[in-house]
C-alpha positions as a Python dict, from the first residue, in 0.01 Angstrom:
ca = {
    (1, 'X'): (0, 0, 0),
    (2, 'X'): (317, -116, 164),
    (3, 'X'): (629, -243, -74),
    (4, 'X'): (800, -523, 47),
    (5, 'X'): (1180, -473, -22),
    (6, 'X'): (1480, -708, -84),
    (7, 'X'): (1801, -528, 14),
    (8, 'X'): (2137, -744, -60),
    (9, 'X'): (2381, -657, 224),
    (10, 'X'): (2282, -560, 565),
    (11, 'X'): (2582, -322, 662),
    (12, 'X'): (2568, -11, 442),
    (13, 'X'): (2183, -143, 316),
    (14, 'X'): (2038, -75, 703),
    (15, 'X'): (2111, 272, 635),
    (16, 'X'): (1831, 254, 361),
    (17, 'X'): (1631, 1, 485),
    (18, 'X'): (1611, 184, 816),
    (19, 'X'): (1466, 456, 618),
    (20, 'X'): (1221, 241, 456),
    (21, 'X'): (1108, 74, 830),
    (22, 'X'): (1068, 452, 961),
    (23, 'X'): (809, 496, 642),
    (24, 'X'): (634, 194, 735),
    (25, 'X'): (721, -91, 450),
    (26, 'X'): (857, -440, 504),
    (27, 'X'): (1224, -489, 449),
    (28, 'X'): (1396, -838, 393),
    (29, 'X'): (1826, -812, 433),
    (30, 'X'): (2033, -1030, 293),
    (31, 'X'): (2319, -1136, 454),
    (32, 'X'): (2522, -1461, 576),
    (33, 'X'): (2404, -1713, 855),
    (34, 'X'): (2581, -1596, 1192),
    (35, 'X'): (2461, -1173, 1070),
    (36, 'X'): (2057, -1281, 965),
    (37, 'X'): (2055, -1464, 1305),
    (38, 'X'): (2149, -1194, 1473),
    (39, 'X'): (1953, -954, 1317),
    (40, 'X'): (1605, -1165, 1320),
    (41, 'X'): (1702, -1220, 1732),
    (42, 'X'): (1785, -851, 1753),
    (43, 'X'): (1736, -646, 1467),
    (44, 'X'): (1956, -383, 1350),
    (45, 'X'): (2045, -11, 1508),
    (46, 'X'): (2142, 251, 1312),
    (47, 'X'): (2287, 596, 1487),
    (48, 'X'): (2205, 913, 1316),
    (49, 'X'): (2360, 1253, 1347),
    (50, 'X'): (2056, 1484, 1390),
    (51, 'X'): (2057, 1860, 1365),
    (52, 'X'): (2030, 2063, 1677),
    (53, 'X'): (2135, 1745, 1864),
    (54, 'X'): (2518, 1663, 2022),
    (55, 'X'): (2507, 1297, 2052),
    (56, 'X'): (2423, 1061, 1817),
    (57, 'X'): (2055, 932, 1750),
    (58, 'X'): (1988, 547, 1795),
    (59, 'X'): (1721, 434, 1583),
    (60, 'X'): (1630, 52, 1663),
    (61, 'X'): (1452, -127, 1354),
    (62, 'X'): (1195, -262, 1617),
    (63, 'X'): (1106, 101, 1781),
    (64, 'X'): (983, 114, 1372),
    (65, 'X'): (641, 57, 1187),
    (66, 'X'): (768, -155, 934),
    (67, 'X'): (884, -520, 981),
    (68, 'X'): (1252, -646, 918),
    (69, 'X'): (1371, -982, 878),
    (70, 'X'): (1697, -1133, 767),
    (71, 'X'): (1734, -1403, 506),
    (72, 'X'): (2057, -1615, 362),
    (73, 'X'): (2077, -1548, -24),
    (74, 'X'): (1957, -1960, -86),
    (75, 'X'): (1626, -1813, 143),
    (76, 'X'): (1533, -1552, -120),
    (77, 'X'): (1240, -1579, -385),
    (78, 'X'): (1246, -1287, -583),
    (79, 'X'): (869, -1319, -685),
    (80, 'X'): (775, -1220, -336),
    (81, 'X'): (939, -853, -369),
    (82, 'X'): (870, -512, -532),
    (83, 'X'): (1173, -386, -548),
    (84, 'X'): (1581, -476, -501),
    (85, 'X'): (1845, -246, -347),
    (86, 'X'): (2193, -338, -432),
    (87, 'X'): (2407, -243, -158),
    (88, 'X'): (2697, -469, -165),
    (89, 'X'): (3064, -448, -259),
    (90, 'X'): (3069, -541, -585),
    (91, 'X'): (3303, -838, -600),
    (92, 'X'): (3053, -958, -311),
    (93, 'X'): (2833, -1036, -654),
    (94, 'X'): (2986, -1342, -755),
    (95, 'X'): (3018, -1514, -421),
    (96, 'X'): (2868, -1881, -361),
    (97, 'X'): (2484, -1823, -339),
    (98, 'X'): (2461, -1466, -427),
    (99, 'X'): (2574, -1509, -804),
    (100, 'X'): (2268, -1787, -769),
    (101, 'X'): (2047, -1511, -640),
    (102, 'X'): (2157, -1264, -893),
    (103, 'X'): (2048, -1507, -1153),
    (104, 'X'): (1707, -1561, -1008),
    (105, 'X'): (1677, -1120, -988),
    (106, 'X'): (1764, -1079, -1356),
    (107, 'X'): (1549, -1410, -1435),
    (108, 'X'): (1228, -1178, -1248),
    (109, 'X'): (1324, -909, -1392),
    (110, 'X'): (1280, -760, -1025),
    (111, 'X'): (1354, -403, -1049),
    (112, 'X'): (1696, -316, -838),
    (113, 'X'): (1843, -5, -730),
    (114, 'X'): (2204, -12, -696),
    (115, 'X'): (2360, 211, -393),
    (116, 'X'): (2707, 133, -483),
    (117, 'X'): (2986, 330, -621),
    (118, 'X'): (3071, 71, -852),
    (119, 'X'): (2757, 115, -1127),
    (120, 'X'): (2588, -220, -1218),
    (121, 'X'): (2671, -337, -1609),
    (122, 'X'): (2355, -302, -1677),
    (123, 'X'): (2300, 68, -1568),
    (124, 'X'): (2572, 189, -1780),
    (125, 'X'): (2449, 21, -2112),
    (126, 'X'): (2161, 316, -2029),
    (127, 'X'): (2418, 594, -2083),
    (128, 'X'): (2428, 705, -2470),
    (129, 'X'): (2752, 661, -2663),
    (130, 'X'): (2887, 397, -2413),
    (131, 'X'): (3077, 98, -2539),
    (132, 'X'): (2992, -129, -2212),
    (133, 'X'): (3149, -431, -2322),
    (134, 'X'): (3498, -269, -2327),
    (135, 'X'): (3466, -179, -1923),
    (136, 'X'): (3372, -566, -1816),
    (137, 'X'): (3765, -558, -1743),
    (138, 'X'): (3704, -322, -1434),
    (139, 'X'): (3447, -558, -1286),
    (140, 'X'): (3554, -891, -1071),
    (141, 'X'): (3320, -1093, -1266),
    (142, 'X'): (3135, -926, -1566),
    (143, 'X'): (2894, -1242, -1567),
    (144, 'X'): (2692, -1190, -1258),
    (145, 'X'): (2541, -909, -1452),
    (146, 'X'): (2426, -1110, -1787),
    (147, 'X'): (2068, -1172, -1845),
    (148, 'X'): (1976, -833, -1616),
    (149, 'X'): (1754, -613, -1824),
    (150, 'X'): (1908, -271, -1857),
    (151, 'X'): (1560, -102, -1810),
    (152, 'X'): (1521, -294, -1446),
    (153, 'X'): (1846, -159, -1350),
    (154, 'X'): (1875, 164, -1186),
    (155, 'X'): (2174, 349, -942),
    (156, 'X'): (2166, 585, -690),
    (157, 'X'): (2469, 801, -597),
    (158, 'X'): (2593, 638, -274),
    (159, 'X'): (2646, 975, -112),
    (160, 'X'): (2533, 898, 300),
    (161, 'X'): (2909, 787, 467),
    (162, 'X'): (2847, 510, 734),
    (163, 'X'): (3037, 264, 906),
    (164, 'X'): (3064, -4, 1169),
    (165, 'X'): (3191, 136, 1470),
    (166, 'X'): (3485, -55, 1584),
    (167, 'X'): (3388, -367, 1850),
    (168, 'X'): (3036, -318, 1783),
    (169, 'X'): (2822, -594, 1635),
    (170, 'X'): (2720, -640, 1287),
    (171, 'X'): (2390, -501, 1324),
    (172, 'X'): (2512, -152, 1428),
    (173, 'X'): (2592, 103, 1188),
    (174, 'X'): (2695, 492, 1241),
    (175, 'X'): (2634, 762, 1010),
    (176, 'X'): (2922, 997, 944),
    (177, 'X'): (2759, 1199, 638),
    (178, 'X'): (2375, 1207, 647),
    (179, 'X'): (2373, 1294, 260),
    (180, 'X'): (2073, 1169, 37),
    (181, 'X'): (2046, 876, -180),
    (182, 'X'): (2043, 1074, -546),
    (183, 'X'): (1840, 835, -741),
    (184, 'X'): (1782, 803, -1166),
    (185, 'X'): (1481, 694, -1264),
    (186, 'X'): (1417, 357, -1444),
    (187, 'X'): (1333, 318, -1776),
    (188, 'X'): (1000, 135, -1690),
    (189, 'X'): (716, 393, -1548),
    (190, 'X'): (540, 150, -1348),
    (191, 'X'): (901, 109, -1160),
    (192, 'X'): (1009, 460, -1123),
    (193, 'X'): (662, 562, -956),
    (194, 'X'): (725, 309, -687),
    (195, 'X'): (1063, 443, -654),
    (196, 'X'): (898, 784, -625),
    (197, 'X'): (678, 636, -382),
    (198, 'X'): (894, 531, -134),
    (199, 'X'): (1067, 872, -202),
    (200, 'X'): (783, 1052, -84),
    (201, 'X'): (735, 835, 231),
    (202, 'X'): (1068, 856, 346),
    (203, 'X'): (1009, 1251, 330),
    (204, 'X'): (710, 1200, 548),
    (205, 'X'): (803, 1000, 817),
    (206, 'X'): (882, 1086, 1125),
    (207, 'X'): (1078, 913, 1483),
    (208, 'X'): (848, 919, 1713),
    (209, 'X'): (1112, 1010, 2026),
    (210, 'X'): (1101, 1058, 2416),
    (211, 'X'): (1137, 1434, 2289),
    (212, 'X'): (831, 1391, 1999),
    (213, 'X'): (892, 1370, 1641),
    (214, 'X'): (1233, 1373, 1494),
    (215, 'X'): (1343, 1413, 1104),
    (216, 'X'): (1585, 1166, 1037),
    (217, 'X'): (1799, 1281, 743),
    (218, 'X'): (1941, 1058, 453),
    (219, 'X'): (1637, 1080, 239),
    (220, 'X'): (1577, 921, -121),
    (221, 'X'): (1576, 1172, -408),
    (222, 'X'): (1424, 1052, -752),
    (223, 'X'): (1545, 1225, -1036),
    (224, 'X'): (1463, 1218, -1415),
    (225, 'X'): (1803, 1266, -1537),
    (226, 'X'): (1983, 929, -1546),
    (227, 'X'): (2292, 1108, -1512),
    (228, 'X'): (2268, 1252, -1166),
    (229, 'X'): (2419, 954, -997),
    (230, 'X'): (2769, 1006, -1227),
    (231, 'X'): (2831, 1321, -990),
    (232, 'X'): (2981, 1054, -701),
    (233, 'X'): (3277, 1015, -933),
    (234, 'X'): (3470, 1292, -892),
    (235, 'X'): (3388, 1323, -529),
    (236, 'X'): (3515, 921, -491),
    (237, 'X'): (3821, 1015, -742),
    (238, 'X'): (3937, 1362, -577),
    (239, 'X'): (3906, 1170, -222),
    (240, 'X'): (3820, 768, -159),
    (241, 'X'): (4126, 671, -440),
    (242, 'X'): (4355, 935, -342),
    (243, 'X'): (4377, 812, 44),
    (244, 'X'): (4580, 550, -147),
    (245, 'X'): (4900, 652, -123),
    (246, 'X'): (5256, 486, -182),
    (247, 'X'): (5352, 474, 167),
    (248, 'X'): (5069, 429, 314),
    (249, 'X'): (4689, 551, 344),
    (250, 'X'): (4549, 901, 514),
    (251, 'X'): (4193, 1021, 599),
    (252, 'X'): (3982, 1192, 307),
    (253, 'X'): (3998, 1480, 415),
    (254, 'X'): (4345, 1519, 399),
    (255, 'X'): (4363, 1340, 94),
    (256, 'X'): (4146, 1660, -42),
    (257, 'X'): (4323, 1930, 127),
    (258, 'X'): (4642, 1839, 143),
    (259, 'X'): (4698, 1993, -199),
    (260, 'X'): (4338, 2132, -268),
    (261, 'X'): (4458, 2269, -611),
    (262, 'X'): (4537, 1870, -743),
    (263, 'X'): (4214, 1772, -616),
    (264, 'X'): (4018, 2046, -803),
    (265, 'X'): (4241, 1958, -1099),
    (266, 'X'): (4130, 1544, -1103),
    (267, 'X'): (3752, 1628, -985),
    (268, 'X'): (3709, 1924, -1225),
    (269, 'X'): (3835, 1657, -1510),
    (270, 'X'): (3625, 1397, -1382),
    (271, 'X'): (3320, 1632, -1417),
    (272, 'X'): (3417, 1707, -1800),
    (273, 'X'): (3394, 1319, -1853),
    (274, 'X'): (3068, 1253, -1680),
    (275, 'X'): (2940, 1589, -1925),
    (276, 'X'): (3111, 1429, -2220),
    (277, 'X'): (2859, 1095, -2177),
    (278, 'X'): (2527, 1355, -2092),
    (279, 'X'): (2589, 1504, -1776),
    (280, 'X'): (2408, 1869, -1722),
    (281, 'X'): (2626, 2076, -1495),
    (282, 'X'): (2320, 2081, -1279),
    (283, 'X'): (2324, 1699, -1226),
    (284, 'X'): (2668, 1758, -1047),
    (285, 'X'): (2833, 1916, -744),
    (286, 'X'): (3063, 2177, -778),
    (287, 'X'): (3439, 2161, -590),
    (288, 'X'): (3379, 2362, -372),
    (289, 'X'): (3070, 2214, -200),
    (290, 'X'): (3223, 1896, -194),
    (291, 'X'): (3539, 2002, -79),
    (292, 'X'): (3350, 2144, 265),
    (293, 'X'): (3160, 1845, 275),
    (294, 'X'): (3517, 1650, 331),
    (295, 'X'): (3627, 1891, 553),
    (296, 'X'): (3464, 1648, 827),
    (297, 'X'): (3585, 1278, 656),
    (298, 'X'): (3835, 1207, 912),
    (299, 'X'): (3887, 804, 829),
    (300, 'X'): (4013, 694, 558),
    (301, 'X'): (3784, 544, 232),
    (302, 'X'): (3674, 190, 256),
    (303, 'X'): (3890, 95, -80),
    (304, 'X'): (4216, 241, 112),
    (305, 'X'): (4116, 48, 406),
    (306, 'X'): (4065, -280, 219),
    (307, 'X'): (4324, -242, 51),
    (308, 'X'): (4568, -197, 364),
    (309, 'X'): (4412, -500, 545),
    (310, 'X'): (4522, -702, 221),
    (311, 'X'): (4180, -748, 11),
    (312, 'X'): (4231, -917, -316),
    (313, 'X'): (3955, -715, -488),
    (314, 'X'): (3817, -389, -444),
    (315, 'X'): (3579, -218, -622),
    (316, 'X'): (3761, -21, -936),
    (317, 'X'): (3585, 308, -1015),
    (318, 'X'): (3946, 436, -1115),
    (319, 'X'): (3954, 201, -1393),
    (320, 'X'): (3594, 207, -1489),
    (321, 'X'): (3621, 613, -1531),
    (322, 'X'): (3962, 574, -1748),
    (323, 'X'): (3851, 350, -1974),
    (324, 'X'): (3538, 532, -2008),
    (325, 'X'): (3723, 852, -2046),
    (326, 'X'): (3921, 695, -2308),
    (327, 'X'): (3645, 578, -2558),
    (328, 'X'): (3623, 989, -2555),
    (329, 'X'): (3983, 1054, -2631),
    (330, 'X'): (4015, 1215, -2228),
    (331, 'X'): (4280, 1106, -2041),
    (332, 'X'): (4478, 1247, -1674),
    (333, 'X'): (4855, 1150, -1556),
    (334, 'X'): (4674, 1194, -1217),
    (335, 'X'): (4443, 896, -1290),
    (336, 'X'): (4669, 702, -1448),
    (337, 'X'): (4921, 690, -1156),
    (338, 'X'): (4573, 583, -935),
    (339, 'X'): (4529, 299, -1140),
    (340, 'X'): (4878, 226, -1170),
    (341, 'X'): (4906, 253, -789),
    (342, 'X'): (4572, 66, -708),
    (343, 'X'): (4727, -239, -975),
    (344, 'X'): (5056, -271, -795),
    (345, 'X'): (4904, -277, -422),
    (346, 'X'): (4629, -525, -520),
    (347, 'X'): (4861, -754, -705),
    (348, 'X'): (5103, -743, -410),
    (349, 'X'): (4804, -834, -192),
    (350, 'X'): (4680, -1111, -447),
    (351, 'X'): (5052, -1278, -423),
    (352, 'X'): (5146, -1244, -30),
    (353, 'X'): (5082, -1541, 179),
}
């Protein structure tokens, strides 16, 4: 039986919903006027970096079995979908029409999967010992999460690195890090083996090619532990925030190796928090695997780059781990100057003309 899936934001959620095309389900993005135009005129393309290949792969959603269409959020009935997938910037939320749609999700009690570094509200109130209410703070606007069930609300590490290649249109997206989407399961059964069924698709399917069947990779792993997605932390601490600098912003991987013995230092402590809330030390990645993963991030994170263009929010993982940290009596100089540093840029942005 095919799923039909609602995915809110068609840059970063094509990478996904490519995925879910290629194993033959029905995908509805959700996106603004002038993007769901073009996308229902010319669908979207998403260019994959294949093993055993030099260039680029170009995967067009209509060379795919499943259908795609593009909707405004005011176009969306929740009733009419199995699942969500989150994929927006957080603050993105509580903007006209999606905070409506929200409303109507939580109101269906539609399950979602969020692929955002920025965890839904409701996700965390899953973790044990967690005092959710005190990290609302961190969040643009804590209300676009009320009335979601915490059981409907799932996250998956956003681990896959994509972007918009410069002058293209908005229905093109690159991969620069075909990771996989690591996954918790739901609290509901009926829920998670959907999840688990679209895992297993994804795993089968194949792009049928000029040179016969490819594997695409970026695949969906389900996992039991709902802790598995916490291991993006120190990978976005150690790297994304720490392209922020005070005079100016540099790739990730330089913000890694420039001094490789601070960034073991902040992701090795961010790994002690995420196993002070649960966290097996199977569920994360060690340094060292991560750091060779960076050794290839030559742009800068998207939170440096927002930040830099002048964006008046950005999504605060800094501040949601310290504060979190802090309910367990853990604390780092190193991410308190982040937040410190992340606070002055963002209020200079918020007061320039």
């Amino acid at each position: 039986m095919k799923s039909n899936v609602l995915i809110l934001g068609a840059s970063y959620g094509s990478l996904l919903g490519s995925k879910i095309l290629l194993a033959g389900h029905r995908v509805t993005l959700v996106c603004t006027t002038a993007t769901a135009e073009l996308i229902n005129r010319e669908g979207t393309v998403v260019r994959f970096p294949v093993k055993g290949r030099d260039s680029l792969l170009e995967v067009a959603s209509k060379d795919l079995p499943g259908s795609l269409t593009a909707a405004t959020p005011d176009g969306v009935e929740p009733s009419q979908f199995d699942l969500a997938v989150l994929a927006m910037q957080e603050a993105q939320y509580g903007s006209a029409g999606v905070r409506e749609l929200m409303g109507r999700l939580a109101a269906a009690r539609l399950p979602c999967l969020a692929i955002t570094n920025m965890p839904p509200l409701p996700y965390l109130k899953r973790l044990p010992g967690l005092t959710a209410e005190t990290l609302e703070p961190c969040y643009n606007d804590p209300r676009v999460w009320d009335g979601f069930d915490p059981g409907c609300v799932t996250l998956a590490s956003a681990d896959p690195q994509a972007f918009r290649p410069p002058g293209q249109p908005k229905n093109v997206l690159q991969v620069s890090l075909p990771t996989n989407f690591k996954a918790a399961r739901f609290d509901a059964e009926q829920a998670t083996a959907q999840l688990r069924k679209l895992e297993t698709d994804i795993e089968q399917a194949r792009f049928n090619s000029d040179e016969g069947p490819i594997e695409l990779p970026v695949k969906l792993r389900v996992h039991d532990s709902i802790f598995v997605p916490l291991a993006k932390w120190p990978m976005l601490l150690a790297g994304n925030y720490r392209c922020i600098q005070p005079d100016g912003i540099v790739s990730i991987e330089q913000a890694v190796h420039a001094n490789p013995g601070k960034s073991r230092d902040i992701y090795d402590w961010v790994r002690k928090v995420c196993m002070t809330l649960g966290a097996d030390e199977g569920d994360l990645v060690p340094f060292d695997k991560y750091a060779r993963a960076a050794d290839g991030l030559a742009k800068p994170s998207t939170v440096a780059r927002a930040l830099q263009g002048g964006a008046k929010h950005v999504e605060r993982v800094d501040c949601l781990v310290r504060r979190i940290a802090l309910q367990h009596g853990l604390r780092s100089d190193t991410l308190d100057e982040m937040v410190a540093l992340l606070d002055g840029q963002l209020k200079k942005n918020r007061t320039s003309r």
